[in-house]
N, CA, C and O atoms as CSV, one atom per row, in Angstrom:
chain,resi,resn,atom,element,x,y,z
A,1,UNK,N,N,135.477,111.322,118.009
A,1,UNK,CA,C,134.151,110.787,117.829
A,1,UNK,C,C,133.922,109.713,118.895
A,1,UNK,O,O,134.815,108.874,119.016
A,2,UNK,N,N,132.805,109.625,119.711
A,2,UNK,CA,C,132.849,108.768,120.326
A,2,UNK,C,C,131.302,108.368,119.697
A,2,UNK,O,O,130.525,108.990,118.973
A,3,UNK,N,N,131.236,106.606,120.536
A,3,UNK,CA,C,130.308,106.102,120.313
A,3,UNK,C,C,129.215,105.153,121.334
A,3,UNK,O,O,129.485,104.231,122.103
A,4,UNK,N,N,128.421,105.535,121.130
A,4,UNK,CA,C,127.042,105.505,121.901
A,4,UNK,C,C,127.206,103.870,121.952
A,4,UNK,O,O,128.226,103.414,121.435
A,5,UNK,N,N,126.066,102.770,122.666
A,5,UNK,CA,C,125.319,101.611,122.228
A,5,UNK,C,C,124.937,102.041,121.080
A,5,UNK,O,O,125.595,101.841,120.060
A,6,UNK,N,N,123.859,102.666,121.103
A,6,UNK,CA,C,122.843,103.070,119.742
A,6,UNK,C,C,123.930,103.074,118.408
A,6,UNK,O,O,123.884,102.225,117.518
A,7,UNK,N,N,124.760,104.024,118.448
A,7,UNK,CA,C,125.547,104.413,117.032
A,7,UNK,C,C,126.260,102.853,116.889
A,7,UNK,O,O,126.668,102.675,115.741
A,8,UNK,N,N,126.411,102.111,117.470
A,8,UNK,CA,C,127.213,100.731,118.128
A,8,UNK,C,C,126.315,99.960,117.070
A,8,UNK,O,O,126.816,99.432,116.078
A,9,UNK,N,N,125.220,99.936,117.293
A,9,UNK,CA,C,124.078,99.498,116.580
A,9,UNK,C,C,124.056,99.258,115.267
A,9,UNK,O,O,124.011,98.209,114.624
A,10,UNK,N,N,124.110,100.856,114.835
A,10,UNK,CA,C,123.591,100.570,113.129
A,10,UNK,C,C,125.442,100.579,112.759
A,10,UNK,O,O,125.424,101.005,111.604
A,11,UNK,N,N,126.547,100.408,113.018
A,11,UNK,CA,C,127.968,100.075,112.861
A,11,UNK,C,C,127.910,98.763,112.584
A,11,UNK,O,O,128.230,98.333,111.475
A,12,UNK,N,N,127.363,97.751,113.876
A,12,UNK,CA,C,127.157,96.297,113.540
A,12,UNK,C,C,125.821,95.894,112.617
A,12,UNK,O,O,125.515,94.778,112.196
A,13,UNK,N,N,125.257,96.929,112.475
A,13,UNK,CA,C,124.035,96.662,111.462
A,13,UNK,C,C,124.752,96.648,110.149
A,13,UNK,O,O,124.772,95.543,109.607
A,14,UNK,N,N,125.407,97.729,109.448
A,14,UNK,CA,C,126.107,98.029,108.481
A,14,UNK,C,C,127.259,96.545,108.281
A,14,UNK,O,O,127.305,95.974,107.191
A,15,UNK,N,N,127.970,96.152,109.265
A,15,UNK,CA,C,128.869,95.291,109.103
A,15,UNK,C,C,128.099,93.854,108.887
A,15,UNK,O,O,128.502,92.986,108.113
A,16,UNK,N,N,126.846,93.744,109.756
A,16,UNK,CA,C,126.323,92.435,109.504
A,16,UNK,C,C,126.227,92.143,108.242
A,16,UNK,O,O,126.666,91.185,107.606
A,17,UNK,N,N,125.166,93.718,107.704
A,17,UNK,CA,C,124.939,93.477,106.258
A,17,UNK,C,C,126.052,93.156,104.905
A,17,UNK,O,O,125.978,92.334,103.992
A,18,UNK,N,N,126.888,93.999,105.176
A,18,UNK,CA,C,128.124,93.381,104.726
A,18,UNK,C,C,128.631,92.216,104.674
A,18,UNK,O,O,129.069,91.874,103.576
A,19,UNK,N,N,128.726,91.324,105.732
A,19,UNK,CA,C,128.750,90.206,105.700
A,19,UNK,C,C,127.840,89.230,105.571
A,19,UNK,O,O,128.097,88.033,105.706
A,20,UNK,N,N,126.545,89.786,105.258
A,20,UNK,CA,C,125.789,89.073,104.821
A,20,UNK,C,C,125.908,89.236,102.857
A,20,UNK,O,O,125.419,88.269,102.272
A,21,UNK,N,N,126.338,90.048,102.192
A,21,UNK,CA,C,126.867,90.213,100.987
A,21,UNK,C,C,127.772,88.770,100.580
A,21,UNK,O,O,127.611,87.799,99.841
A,22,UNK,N,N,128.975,89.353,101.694
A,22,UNK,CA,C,130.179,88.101,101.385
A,22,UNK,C,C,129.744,87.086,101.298
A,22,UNK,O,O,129.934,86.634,100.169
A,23,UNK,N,N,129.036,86.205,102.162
A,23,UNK,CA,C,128.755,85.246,102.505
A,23,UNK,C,C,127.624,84.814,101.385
A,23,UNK,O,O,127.470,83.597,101.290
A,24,UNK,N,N,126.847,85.601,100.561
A,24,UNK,CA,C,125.992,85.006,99.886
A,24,UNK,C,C,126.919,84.921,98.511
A,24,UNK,O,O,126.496,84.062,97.738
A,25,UNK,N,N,127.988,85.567,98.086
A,25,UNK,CA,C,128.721,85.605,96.948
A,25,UNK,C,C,129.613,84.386,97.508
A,25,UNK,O,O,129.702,83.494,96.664
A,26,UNK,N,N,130.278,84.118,98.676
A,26,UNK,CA,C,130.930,82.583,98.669
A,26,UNK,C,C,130.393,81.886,98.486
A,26,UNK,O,O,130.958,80.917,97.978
A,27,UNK,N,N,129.095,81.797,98.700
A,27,UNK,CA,C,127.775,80.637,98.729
A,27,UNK,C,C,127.998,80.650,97.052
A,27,UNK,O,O,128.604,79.650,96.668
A,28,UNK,N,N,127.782,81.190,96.445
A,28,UNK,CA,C,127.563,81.228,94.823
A,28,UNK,C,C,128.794,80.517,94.741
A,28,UNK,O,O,128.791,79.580,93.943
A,29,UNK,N,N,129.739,80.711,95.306
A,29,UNK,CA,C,131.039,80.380,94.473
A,29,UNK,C,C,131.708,78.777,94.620
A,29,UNK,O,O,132.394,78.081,93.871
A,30,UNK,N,N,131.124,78.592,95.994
A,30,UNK,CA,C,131.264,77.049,96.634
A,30,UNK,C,C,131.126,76.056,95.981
A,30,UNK,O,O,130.529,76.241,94.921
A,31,UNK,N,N,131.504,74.855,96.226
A,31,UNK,CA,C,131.220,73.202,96.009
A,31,UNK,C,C,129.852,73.185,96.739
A,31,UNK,O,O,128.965,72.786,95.985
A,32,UNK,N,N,129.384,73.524,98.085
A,32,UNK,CA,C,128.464,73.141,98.619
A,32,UNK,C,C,127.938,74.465,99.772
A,32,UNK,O,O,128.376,74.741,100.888
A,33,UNK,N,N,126.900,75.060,99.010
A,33,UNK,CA,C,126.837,76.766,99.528
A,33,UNK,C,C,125.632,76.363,100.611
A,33,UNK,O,O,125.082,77.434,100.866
A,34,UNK,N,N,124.997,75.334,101.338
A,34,UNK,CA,C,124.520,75.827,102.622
A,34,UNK,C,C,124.871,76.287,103.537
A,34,UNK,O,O,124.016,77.015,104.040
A,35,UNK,N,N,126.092,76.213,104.248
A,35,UNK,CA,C,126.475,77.084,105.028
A,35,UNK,C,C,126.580,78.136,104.668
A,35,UNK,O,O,125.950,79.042,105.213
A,36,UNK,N,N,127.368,78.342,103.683
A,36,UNK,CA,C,127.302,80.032,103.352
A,36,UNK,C,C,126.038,80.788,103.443
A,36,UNK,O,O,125.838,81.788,104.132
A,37,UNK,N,N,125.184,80.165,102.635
A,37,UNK,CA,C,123.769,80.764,101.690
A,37,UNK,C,C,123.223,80.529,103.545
A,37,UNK,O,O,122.319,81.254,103.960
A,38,UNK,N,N,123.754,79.674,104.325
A,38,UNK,CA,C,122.602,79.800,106.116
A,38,UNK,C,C,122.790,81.289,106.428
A,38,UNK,O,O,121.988,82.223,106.422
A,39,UNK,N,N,124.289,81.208,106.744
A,39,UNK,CA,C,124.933,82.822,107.671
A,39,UNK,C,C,124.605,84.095,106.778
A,39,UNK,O,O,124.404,85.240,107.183
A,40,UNK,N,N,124.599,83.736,105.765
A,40,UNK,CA,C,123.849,84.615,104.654
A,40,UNK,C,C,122.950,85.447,105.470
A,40,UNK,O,O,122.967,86.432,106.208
A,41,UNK,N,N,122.055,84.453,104.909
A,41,UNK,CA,C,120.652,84.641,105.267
A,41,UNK,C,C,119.755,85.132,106.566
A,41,UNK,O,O,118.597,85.514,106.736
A,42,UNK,N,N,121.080,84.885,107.498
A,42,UNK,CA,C,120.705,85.404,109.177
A,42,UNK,C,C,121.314,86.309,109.267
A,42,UNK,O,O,120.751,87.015,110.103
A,43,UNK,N,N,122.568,86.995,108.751
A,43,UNK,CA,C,122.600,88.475,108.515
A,43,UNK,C,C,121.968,89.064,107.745
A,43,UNK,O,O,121.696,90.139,108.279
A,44,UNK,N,N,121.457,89.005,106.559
A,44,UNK,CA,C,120.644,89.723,105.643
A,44,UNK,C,C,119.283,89.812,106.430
A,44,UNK,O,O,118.769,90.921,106.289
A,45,UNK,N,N,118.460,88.831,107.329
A,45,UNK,CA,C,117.273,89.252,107.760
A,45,UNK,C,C,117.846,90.104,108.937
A,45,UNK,O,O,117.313,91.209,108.833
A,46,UNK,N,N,118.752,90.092,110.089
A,46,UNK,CA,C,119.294,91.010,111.239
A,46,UNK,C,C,119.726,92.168,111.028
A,46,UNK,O,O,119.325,93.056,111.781
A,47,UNK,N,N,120.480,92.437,110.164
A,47,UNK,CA,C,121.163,93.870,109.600
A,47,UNK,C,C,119.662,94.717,109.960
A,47,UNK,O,O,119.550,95.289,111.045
A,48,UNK,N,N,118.498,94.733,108.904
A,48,UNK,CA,C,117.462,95.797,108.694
A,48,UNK,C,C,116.786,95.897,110.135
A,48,UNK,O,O,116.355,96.887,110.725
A,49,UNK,N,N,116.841,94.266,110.596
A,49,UNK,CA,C,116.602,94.663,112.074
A,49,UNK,C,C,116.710,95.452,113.233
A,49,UNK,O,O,115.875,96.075,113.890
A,50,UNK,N,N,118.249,95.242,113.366
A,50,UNK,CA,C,119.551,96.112,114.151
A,50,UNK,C,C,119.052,98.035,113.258
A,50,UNK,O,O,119.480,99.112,113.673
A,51,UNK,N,N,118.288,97.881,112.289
A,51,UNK,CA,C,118.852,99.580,111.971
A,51,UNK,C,C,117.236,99.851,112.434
A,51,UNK,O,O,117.128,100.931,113.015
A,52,UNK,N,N,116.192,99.239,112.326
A,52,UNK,CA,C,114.680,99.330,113.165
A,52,UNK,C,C,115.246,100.014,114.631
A,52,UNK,O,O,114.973,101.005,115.309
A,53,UNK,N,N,115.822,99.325,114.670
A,53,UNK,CA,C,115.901,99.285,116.317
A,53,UNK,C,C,116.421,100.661,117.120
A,53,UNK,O,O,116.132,101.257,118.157
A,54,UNK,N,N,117.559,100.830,115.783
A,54,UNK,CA,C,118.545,102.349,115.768
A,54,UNK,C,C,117.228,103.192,115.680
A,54,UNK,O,O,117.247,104.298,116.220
A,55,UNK,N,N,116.554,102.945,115.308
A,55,UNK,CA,C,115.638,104.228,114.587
A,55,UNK,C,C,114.372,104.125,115.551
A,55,UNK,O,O,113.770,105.183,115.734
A,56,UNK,N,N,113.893,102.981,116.191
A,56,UNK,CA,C,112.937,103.441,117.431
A,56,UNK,C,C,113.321,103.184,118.916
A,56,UNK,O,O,112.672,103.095,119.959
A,57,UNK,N,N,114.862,103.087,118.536
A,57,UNK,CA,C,115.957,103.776,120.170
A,57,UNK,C,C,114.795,104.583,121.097
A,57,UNK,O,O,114.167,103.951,121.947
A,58,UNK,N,N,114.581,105.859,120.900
A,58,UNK,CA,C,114.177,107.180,121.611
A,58,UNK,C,C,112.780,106.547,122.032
A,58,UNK,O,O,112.313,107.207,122.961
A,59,UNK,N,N,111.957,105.491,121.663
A,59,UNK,CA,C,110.618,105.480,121.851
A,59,UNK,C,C,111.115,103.955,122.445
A,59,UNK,O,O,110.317,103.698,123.346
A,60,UNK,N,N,111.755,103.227,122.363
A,60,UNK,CA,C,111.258,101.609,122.617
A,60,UNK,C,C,112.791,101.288,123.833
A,60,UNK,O,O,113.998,101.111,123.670
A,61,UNK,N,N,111.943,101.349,124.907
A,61,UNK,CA,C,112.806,101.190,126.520
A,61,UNK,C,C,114.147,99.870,126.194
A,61,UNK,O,O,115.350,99.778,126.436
A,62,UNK,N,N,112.905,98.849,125.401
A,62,UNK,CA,C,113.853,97.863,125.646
A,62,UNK,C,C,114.690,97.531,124.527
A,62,UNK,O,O,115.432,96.552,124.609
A,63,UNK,N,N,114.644,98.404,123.250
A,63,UNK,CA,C,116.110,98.827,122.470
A,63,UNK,C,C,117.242,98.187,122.222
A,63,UNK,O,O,117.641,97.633,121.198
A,64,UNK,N,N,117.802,98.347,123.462
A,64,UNK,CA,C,119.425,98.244,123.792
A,64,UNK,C,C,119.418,96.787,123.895
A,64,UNK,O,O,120.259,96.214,123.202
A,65,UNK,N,N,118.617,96.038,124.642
A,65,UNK,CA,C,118.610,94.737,125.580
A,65,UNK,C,C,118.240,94.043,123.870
A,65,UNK,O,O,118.963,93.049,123.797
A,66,UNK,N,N,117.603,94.148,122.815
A,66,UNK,CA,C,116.855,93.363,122.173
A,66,UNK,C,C,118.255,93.788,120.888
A,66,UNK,O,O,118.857,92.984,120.176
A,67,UNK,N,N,118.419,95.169,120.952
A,67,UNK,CA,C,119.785,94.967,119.573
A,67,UNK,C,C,120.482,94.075,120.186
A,67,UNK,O,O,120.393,92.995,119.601
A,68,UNK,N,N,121.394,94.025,121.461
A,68,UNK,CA,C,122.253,93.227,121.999
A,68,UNK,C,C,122.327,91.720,121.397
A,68,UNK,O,O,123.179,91.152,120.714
A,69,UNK,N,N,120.912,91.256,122.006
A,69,UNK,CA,C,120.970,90.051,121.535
A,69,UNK,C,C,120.891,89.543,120.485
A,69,UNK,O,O,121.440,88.533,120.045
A,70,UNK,N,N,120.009,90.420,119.925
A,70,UNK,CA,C,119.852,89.906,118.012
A,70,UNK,C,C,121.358,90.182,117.773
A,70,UNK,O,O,122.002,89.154,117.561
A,71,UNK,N,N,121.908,91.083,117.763
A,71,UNK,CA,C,123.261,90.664,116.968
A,71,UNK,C,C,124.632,89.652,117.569
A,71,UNK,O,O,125.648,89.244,117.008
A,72,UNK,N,N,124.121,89.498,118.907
A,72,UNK,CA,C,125.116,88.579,119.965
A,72,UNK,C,C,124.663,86.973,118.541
A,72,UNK,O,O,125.236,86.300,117.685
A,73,UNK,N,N,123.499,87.115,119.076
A,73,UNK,CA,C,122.817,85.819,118.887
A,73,UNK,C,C,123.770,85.385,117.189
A,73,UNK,O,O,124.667,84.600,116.880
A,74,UNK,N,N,122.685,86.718,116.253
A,74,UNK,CA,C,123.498,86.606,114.816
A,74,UNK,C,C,124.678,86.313,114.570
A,74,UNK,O,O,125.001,85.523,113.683
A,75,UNK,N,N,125.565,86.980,115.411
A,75,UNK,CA,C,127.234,86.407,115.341
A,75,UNK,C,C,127.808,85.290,115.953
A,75,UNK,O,O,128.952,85.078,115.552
A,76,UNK,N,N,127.277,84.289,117.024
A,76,UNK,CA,C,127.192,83.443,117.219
A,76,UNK,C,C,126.789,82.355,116.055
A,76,UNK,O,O,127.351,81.263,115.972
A,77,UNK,N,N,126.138,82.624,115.502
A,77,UNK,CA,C,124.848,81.503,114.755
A,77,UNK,C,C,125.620,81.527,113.239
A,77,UNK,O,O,126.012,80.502,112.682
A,78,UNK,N,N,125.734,82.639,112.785
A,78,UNK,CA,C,126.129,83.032,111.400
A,78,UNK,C,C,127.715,82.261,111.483
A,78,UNK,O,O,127.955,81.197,110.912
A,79,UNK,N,N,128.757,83.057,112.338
A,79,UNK,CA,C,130.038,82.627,112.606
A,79,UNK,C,C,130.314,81.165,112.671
A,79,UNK,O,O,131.129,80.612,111.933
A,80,UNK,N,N,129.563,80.519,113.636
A,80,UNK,CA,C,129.888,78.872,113.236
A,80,UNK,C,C,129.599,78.385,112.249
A,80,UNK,O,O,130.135,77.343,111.870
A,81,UNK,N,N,128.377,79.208,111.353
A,81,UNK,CA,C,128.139,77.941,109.656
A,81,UNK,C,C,129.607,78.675,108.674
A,81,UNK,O,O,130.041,78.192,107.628
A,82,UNK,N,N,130.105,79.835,109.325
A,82,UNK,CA,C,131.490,80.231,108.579
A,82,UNK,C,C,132.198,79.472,108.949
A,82,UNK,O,O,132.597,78.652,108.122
A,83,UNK,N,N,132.701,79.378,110.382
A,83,UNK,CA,C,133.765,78.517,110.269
A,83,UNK,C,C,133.795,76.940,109.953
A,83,UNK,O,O,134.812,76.295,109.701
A,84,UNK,N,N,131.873,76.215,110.044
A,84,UNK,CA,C,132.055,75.252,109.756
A,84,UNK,C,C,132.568,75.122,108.293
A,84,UNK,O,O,133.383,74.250,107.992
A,85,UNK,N,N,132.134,75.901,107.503
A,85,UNK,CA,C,132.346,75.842,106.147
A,85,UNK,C,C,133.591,76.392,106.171
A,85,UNK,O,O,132.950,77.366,105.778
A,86,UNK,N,N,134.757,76.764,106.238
A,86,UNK,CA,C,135.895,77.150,105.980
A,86,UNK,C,C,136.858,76.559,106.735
A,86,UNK,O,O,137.944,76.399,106.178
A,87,UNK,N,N,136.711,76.093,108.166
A,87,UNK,CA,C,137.807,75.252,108.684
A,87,UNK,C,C,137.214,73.671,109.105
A,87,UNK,O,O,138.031,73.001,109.737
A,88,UNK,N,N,135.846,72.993,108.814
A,88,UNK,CA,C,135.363,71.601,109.144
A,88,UNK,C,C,135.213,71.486,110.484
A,88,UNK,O,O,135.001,70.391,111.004
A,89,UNK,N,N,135.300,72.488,111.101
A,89,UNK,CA,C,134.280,72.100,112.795
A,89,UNK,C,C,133.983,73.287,113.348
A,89,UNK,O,O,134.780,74.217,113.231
A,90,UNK,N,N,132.925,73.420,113.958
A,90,UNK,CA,C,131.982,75.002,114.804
A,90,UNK,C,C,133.016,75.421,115.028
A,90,UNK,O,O,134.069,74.942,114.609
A,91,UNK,N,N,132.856,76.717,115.967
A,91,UNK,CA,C,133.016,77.512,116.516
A,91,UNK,C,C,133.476,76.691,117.989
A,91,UNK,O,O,134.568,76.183,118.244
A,92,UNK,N,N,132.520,76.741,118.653
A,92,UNK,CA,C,132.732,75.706,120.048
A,92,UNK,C,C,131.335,74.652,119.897
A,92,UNK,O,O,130.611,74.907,118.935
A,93,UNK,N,N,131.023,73.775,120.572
A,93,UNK,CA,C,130.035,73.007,120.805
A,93,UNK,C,C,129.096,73.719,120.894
A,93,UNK,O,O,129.159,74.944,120.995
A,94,UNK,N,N,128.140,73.086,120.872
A,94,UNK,CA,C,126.869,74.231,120.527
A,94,UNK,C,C,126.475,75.668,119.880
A,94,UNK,O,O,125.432,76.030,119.335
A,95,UNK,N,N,127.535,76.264,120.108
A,95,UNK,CA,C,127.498,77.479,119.646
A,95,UNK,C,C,126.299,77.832,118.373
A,95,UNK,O,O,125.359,78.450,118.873
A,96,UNK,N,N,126.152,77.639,117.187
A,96,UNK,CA,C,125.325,77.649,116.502
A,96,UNK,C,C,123.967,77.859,116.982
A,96,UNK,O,O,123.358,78.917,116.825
A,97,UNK,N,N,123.292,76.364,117.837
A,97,UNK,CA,C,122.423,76.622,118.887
A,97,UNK,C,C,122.270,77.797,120.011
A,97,UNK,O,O,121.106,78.063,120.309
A,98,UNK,N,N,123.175,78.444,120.592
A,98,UNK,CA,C,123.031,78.967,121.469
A,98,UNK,C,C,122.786,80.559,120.985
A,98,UNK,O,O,122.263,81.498,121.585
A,99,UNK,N,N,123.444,80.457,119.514
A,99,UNK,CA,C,123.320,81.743,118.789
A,99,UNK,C,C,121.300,82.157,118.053
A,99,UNK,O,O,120.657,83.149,117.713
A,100,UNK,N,N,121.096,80.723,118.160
A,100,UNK,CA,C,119.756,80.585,117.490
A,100,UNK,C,C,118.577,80.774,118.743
A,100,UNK,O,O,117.396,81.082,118.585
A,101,UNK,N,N,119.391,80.446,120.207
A,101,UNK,CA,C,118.113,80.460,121.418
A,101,UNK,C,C,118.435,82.243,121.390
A,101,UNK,O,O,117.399,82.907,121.430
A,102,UNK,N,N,119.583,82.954,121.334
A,102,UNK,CA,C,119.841,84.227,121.551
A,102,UNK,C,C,119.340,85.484,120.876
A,102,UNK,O,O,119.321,86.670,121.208
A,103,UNK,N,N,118.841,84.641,119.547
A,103,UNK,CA,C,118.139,85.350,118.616
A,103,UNK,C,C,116.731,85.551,118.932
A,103,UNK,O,O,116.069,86.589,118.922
A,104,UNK,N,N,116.363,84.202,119.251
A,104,UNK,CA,C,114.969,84.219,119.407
A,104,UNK,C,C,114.720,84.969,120.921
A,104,UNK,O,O,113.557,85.336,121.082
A,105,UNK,N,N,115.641,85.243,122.039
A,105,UNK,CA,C,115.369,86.352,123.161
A,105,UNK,C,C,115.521,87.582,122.297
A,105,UNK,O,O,114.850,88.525,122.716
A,106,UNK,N,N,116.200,87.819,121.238
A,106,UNK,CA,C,115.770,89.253,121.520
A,106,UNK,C,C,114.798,89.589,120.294
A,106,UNK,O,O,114.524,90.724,119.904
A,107,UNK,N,N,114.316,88.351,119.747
A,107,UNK,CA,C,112.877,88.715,118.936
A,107,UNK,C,C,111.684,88.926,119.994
A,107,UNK,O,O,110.750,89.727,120.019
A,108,UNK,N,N,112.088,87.876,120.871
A,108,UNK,CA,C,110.748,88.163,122.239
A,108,UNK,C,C,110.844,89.649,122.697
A,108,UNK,O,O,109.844,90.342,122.887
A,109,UNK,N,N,112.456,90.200,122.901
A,109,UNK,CA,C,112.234,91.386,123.158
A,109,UNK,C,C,111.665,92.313,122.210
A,109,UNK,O,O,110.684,92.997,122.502
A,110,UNK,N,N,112.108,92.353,121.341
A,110,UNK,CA,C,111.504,93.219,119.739
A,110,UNK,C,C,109.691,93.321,120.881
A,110,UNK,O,O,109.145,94.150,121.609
A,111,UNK,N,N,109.428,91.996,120.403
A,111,UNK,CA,C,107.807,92.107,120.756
A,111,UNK,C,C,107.843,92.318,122.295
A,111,UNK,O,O,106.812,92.912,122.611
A,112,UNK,N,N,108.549,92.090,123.272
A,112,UNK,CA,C,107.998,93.219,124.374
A,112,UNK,C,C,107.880,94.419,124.254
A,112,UNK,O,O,107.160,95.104,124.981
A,113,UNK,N,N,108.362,94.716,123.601
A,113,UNK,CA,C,108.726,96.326,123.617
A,113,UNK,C,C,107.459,96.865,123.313
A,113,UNK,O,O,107.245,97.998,123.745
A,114,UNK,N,N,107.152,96.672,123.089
A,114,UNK,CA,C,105.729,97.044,122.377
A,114,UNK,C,C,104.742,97.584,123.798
A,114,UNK,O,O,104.082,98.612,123.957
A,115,UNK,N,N,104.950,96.556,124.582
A,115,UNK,CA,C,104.465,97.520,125.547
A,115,UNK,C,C,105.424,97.753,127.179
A,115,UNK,O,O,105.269,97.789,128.400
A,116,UNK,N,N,106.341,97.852,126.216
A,116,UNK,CA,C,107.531,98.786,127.037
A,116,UNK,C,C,107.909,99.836,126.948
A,116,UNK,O,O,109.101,99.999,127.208
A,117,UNK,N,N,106.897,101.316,126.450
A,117,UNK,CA,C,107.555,102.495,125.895
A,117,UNK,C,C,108.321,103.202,126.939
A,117,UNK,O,O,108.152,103.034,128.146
A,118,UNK,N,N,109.385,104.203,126.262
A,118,UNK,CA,C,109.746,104.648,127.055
A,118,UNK,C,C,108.925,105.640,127.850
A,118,UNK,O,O,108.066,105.918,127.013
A,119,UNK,N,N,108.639,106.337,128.900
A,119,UNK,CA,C,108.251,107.052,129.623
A,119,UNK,C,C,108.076,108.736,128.790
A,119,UNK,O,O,109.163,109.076,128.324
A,120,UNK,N,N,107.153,109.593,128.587
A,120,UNK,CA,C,107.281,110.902,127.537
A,120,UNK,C,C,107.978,111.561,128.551
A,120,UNK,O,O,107.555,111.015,129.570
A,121,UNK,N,N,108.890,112.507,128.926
A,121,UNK,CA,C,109.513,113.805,129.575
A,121,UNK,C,C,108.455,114.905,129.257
A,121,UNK,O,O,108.638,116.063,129.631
């Protein structure tokens, strides 16, 4: 079996969502569930995203460039409120931030796309 970007896609879509599960059941279970209930919450809105995206692949040019980042961004952003909450310091410096500017490029892309179709054959 091999695998595409695209199939790449709804794999990390499926896993985000997943970890957006975990993360809202540690949140329940915590002394102090904002971090959890944050990374939660930025995989649970990205997952349905990432599978949009799988699904208007064939029509929307810029696709690839806009899953990339939404889930670069998401795992950046989500991952440091995990590790802040499980080991007491980020990921690296900024990171969190840089996961949150990365998100918001590939929401801009989402909305380029719009008038980026692909070309009909």
């Amino acid at each position: 079996m091999s695998f595409s970007l695209r199939s790449t896609t709804l794999l990390v879509a499926g896993l985000m969502g997943l970890a957006g599960v975990v993360t809202a059941a540690a949140a329940s279970h915590g002394s102090d569930p904002r971090l959890m209930a944050g990374a939660s919450a930025m995989c649970l809105a990205h997952a349905p995203a990432l599978i949009a995206l799988y699904a208007a692949w064939p029509s929307m040019r810029i696709a690839p460039l806009a899953a990339l980042l939404l889930a670069a961004g998401t795992a950046l952003f989500a991952g440091d409120l995990v590790f802040r909450h499980t080991a007491g310091h980020g990921l690296f410096p900024m990171s969190a931030p840089t996961g949150g500017v990365v998100m918001m490029a590939g929401w801009l892309a989402v909305a380029l796309g719009a008038f980026l179709p692909r070309k009909e054959t």
